[in-house]
DSSP file (Angstrom, degrees, kcal/mol; ACC not computed):
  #  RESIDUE AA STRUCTURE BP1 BP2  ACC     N-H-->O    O-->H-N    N-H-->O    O-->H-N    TCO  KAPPA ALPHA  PHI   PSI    X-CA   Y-CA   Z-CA
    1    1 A X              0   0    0      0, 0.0     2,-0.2     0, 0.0     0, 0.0   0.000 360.0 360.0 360.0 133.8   95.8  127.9    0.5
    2    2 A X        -     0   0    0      1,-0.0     2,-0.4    16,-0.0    16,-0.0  -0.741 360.0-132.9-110.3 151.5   92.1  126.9   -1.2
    3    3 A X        -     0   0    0     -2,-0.2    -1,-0.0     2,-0.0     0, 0.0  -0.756  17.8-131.9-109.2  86.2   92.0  123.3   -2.2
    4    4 A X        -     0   0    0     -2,-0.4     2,-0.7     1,-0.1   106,-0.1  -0.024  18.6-145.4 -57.7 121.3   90.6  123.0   -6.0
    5    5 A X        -     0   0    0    104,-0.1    -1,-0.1     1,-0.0    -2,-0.0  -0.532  24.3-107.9 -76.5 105.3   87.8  120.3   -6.1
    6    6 A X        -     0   0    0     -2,-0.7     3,-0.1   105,-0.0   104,-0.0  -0.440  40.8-116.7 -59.7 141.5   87.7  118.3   -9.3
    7    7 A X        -     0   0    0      1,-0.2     3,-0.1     4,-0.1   103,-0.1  -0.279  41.4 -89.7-103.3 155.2   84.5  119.6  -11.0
    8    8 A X    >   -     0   0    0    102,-0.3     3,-1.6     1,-0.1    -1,-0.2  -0.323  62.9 -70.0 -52.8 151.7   81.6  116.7  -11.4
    9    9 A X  T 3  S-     0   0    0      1,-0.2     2,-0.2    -3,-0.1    -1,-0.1   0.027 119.2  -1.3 -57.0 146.6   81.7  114.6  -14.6
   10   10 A X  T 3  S+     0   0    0      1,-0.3    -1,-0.2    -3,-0.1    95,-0.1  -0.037  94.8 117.9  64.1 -12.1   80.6  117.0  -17.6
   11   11 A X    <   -     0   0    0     -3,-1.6    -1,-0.3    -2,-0.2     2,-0.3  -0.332  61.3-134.9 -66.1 144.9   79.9  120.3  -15.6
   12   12 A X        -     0   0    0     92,-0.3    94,-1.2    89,-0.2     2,-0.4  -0.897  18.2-170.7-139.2 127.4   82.7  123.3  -17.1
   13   13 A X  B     -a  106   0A   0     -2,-0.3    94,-0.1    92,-0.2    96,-0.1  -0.763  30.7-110.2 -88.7 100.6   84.4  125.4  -14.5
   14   14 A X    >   -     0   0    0     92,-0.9     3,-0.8    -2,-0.4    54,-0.2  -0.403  18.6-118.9 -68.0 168.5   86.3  128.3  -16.0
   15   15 A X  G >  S+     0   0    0     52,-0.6     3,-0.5     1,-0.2    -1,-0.1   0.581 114.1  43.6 -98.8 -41.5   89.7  128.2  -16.0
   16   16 A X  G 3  S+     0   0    0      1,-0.2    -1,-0.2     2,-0.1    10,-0.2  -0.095  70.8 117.7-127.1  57.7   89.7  131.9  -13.6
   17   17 A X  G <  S+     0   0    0     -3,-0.8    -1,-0.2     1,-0.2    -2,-0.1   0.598  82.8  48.1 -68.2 -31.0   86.7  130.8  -11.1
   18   18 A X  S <  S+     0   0    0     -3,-0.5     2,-0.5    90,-0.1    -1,-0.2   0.446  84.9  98.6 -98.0  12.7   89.5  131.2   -8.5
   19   19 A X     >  -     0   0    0      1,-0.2     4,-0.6     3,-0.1    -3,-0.0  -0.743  66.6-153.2 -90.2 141.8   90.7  134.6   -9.7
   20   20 A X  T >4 S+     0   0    0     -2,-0.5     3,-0.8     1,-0.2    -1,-0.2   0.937  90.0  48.0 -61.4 -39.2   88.8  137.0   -7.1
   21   21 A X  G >4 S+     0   0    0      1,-0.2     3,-0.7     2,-0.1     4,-0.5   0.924 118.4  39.4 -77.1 -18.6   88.8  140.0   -9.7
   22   22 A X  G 3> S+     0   0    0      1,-0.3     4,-5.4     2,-0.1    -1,-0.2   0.496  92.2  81.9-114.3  36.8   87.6  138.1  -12.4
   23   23 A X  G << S+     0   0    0     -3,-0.8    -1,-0.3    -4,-0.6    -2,-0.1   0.394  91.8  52.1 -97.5  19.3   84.9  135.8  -10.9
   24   24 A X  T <> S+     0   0    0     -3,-0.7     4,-1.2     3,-0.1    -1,-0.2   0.361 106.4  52.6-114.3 -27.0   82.3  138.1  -10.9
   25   25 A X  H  > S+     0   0    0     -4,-0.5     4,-2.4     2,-0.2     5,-0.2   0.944 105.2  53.6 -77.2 -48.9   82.8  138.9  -14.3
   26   26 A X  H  X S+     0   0    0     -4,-5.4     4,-1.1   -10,-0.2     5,-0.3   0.862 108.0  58.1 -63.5  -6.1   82.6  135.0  -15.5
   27   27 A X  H >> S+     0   0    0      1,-0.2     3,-3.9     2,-0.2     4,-1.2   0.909  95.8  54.7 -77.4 -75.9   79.4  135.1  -13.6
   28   28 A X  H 3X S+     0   0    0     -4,-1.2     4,-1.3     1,-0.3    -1,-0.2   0.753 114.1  51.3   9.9 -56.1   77.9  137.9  -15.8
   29   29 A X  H 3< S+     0   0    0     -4,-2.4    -1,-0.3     1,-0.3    -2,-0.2   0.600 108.0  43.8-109.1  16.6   78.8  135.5  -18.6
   30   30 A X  H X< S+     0   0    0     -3,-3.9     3,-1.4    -4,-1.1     4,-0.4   0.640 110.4  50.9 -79.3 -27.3   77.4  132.5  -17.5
   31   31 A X  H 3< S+     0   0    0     -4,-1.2    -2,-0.2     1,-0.3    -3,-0.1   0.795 110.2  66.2 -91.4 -24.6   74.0  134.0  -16.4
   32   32 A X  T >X S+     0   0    0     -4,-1.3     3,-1.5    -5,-0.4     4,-0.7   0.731  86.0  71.7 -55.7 -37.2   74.6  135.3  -20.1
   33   33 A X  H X> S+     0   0    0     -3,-1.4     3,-3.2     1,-0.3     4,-1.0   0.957  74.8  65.7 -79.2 -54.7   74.4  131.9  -22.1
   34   34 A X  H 34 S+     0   0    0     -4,-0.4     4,-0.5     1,-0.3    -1,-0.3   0.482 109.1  54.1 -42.8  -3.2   71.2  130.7  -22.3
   35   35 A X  H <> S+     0   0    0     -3,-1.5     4,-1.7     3,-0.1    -1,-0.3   0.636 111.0  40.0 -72.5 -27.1   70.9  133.9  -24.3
   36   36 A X  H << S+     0   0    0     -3,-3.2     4,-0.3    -4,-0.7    -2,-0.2   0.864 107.2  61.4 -83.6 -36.7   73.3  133.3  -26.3
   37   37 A X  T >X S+     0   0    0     -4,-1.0     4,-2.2     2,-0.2     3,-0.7   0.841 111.1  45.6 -11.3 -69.7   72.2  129.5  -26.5
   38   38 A X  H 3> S+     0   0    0     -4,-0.5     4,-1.3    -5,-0.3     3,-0.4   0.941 107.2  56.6 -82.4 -28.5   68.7  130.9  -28.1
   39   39 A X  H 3< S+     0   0    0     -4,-1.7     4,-0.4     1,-0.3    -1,-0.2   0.466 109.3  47.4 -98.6   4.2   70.4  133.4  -30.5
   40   40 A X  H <4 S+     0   0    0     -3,-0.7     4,-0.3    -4,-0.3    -1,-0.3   0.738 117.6  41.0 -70.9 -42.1   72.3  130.4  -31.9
   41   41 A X  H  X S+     0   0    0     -4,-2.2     4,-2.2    -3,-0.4    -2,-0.2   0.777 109.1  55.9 -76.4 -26.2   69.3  128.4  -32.2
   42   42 A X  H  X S+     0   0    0     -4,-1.3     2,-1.3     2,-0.2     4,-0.9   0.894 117.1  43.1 -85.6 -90.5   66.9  131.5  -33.6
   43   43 A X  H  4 S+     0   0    0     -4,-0.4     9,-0.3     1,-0.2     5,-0.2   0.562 109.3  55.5 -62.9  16.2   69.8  131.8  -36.5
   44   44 A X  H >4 S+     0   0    0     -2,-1.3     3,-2.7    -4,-0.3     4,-0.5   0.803 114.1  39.0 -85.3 -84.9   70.1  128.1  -37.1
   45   45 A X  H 3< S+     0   0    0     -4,-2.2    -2,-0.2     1,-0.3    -3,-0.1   0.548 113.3  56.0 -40.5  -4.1   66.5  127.9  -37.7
   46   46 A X  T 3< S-     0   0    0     -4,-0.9    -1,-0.3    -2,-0.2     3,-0.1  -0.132 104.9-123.8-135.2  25.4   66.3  131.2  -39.7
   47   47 A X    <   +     0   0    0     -3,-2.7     2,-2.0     1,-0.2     3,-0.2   0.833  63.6 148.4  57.9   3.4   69.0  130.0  -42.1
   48   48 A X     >  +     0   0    0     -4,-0.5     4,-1.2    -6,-0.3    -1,-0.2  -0.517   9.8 157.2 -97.8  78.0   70.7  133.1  -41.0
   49   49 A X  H  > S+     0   0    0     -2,-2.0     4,-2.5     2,-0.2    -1,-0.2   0.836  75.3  50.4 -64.9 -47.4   74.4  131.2  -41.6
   50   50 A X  H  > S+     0   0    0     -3,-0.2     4,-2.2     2,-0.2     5,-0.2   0.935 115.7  45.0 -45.8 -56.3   76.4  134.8  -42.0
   51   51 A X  H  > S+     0   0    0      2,-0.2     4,-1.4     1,-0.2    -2,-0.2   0.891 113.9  46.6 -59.7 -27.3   74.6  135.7  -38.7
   52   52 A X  H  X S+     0   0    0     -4,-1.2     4,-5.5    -9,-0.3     5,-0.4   0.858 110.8  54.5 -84.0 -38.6   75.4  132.1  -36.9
   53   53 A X  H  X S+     0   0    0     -4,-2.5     4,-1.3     1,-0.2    -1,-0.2   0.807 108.7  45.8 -81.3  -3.1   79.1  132.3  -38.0
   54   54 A X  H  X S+     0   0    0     -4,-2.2     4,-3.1     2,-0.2    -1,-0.2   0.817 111.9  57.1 -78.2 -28.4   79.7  136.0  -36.3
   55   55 A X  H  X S+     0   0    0     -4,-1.4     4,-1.2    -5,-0.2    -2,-0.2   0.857 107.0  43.0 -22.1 -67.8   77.9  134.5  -33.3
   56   56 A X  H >X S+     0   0    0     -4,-5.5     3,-1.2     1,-0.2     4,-0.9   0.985 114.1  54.4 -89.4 -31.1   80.3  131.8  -33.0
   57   57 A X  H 3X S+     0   0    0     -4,-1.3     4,-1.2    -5,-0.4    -2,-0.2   0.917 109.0  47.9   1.8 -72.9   83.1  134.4  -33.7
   58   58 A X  H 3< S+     0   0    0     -4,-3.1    -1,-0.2     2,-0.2    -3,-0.2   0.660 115.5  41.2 -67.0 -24.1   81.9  136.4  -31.1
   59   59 A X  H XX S+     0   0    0     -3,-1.2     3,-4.0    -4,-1.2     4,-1.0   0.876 110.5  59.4 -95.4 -74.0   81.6  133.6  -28.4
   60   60 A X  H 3X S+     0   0    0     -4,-0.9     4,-2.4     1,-0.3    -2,-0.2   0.356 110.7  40.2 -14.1 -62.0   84.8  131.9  -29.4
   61   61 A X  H 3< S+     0   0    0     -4,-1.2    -1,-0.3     2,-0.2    -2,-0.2   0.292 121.2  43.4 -88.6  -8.3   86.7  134.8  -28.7
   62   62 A X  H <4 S+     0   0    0     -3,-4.0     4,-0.4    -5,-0.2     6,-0.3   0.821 106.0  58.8-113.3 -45.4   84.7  135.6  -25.4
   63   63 A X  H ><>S+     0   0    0     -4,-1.0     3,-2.0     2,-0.2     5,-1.3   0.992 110.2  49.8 -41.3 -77.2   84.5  131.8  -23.9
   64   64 A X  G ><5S+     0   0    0     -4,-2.4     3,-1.0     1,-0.3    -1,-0.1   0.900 106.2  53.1 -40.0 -52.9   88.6  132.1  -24.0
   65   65 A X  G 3 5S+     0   0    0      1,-0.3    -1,-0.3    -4,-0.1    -2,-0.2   0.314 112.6  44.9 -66.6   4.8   88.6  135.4  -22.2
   66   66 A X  G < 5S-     0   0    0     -3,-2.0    -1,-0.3    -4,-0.4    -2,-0.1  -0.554 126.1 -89.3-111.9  67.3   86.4  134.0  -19.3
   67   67 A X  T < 5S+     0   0    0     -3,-1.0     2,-1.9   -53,-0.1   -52,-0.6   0.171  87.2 118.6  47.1   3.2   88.2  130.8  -18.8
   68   68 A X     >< +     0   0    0     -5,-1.3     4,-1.4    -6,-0.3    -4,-0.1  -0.556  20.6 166.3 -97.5 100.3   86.5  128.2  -21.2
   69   69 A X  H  > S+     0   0    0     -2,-1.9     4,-2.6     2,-0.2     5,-0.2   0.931  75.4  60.1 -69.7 -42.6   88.7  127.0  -23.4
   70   70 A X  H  > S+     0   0    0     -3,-0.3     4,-2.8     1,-0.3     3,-0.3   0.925 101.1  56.7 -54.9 -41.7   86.4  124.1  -24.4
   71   71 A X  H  > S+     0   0    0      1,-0.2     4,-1.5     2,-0.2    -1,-0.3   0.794 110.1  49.9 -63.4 -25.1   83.5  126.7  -25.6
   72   72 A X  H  X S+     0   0    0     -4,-1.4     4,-1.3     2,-0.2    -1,-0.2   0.947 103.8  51.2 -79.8 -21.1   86.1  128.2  -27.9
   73   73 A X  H >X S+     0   0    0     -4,-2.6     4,-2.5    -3,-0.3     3,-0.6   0.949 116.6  50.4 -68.9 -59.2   87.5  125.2  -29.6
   74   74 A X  H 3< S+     0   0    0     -4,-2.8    24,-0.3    -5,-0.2    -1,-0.2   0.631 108.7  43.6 -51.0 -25.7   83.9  124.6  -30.2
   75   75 A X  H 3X S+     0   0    0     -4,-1.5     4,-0.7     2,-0.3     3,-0.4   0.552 107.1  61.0 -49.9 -36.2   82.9  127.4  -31.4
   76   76 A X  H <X S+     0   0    0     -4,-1.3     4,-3.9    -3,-0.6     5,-0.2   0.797 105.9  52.7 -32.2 -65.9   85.9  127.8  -33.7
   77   77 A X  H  X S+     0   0    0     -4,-2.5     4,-1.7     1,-0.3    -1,-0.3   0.604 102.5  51.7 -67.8 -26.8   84.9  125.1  -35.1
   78   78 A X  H  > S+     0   0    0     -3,-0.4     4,-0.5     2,-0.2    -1,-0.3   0.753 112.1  44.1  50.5-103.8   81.9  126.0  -35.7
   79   79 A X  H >X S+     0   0    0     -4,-0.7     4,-2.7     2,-0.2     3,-2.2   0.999 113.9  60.5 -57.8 -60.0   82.9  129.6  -37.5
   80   80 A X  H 3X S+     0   0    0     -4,-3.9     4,-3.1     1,-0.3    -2,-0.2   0.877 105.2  37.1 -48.5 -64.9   85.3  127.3  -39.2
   81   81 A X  H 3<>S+     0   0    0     -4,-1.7     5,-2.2    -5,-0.2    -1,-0.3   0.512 123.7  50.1 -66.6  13.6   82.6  124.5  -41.1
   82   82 A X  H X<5S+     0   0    0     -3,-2.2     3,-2.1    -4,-0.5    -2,-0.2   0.755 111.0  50.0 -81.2 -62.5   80.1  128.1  -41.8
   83   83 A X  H 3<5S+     0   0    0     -4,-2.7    -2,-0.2     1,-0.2    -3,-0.1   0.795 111.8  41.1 -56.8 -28.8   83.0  129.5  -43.1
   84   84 A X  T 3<5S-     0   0    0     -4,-3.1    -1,-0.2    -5,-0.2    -3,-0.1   0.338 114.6-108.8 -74.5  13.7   84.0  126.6  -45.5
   85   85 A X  T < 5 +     0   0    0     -3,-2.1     2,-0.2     1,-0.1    -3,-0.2   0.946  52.6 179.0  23.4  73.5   80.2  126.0  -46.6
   86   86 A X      < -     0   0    0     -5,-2.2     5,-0.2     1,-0.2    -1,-0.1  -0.542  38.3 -83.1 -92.2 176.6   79.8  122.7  -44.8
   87   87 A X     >  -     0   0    0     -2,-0.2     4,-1.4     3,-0.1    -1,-0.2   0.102  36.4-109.2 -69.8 171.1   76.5  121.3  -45.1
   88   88 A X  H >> S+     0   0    0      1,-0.3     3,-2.7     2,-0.2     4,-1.4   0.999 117.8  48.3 -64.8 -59.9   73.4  122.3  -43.0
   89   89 A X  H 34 S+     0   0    0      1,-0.3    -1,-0.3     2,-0.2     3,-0.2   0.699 110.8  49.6 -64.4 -18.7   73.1  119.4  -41.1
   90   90 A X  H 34 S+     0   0    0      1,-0.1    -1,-0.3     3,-0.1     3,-0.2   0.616 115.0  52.0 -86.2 -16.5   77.2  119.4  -40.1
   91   91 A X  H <X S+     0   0    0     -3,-2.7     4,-1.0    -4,-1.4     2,-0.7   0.640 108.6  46.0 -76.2 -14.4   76.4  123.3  -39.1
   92   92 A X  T  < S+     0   0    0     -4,-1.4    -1,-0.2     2,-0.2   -51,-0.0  -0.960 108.0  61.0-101.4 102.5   73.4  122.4  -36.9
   93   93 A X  T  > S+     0   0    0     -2,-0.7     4,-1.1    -3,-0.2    -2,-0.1  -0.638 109.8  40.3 115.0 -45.9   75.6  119.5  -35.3
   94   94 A X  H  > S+     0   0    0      1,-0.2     4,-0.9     2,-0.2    -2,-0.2   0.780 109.7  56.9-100.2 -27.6   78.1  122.1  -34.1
   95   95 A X  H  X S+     0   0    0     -4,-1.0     4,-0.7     2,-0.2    -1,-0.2   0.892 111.5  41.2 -48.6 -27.4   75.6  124.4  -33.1
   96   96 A X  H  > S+     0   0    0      3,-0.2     4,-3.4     2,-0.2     5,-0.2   0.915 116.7  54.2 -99.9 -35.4   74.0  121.6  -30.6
   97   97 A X  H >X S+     0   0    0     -4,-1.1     4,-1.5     2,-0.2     3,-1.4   0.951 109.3  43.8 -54.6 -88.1   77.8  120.8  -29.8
   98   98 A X  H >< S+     0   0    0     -4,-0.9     3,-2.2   -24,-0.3    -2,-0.2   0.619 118.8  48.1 -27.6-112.4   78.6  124.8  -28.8
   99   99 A X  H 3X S+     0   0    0     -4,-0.7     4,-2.8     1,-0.4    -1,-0.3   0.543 104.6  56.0 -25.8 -42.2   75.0  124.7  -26.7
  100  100 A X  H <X S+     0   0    0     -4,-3.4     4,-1.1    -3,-1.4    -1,-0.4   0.997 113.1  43.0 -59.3 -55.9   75.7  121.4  -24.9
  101  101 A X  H XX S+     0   0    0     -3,-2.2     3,-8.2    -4,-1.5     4,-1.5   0.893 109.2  58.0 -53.3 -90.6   79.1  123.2  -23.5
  102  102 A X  H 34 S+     0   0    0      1,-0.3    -1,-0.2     2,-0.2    -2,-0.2   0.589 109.1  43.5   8.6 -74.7   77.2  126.3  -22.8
  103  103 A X  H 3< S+     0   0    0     -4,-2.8    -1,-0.3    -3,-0.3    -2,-0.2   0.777 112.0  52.0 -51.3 -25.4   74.8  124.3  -20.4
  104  104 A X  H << S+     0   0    0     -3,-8.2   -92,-0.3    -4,-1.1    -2,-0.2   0.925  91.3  97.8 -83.0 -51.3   77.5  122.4  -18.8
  105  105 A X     <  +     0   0    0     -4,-1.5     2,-0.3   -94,-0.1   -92,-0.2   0.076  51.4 177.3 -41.1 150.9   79.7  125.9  -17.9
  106  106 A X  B     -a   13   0A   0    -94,-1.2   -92,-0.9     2,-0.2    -1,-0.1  -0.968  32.6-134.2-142.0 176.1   79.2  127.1  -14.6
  107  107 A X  S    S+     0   0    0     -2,-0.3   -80,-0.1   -94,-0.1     2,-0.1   0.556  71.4  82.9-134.1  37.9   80.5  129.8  -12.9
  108  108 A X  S    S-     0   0    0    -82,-0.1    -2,-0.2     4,-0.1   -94,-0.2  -0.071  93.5 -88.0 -64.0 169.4   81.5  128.5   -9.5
  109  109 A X        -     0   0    0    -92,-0.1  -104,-0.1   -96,-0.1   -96,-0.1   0.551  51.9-105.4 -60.7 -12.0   84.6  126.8   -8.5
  110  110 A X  S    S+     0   0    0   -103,-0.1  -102,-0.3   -98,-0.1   -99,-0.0   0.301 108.3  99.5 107.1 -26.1   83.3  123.6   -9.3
  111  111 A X  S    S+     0   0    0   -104,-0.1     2,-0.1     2,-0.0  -105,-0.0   0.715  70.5  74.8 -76.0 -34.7   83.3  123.7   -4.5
  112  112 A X  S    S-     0   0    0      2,-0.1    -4,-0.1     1,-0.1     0, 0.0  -0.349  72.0-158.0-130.5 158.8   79.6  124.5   -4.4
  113  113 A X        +     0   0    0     -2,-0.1     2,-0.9     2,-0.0    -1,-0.1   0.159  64.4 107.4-146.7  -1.2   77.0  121.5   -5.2
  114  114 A X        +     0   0    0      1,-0.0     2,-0.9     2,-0.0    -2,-0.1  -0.683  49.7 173.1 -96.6 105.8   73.9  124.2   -6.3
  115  115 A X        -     0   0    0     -2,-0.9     2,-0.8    -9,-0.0    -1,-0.0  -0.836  18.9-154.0-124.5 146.9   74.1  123.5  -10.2
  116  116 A X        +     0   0    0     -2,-0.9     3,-0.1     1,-0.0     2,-0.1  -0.849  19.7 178.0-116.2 138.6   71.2  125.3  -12.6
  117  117 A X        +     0   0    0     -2,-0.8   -14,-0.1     2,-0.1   -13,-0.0  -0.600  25.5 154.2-129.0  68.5   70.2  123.6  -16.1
  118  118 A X              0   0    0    -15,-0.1    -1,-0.1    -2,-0.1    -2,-0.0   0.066 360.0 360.0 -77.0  -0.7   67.6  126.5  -16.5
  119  119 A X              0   0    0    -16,-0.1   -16,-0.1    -3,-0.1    -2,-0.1   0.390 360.0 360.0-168.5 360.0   68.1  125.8  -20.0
């Protein structure tokens, strides 16, 4: 019986860090974000608004499916103010929101004390 550690304040721990098959996989998509991180920021800067709302589409629906729920509400939200034409500065505001998550995820149990901010 494994004893789940409550994670330290602001760090996020997916939701199936303890599942054996699929904790190799959320690692793949953690080691994954800081790409994903710059290719929100590269179509923030580049005006590219079509390109930033499939983006957060695409993470929304991938954050849920490797245990982060938080990165999907954010992200959602997100596609949601692109899709209504909210203003730049309220799209660049959830972009920095989605990328703070991003940094926090990790894709340990939360047990292990080795954290990377590598970006």
């Amino acid at each position: 019986m494994s004893t789940r550690m409550t994670p330290p304040e602001g760090l996020l721990y997916s939701s199936l860090a303890f599942d054996a098959d699929m904790a190799p996989l959320v690692h793949l998509f953690v080691d994954d974000l800081p790409d994903r991180a710059k290719s929100l920021l590269d179509r923030l800067q580049a005006s590219d608004f079509e390109g930033l709302r499939r983006l957060a589409h695409q993470m929304s629906g991938a954050a849920g499916s490797y245990g982060f729920a938080e990165i999907t509400t954010e992200a959602a939200a997100l596609e949601a103010i692109i899709t209504r034409g909210g203003a730049e500065d309220e799209i660049a505001a959830g972009v920095n929101a989605v990328i703070d998550l991003l940094r926090r995820a990790r894709s340990g149990t939360g047990e292990d004390s080795v954290v990377d901010s590598s970006f």
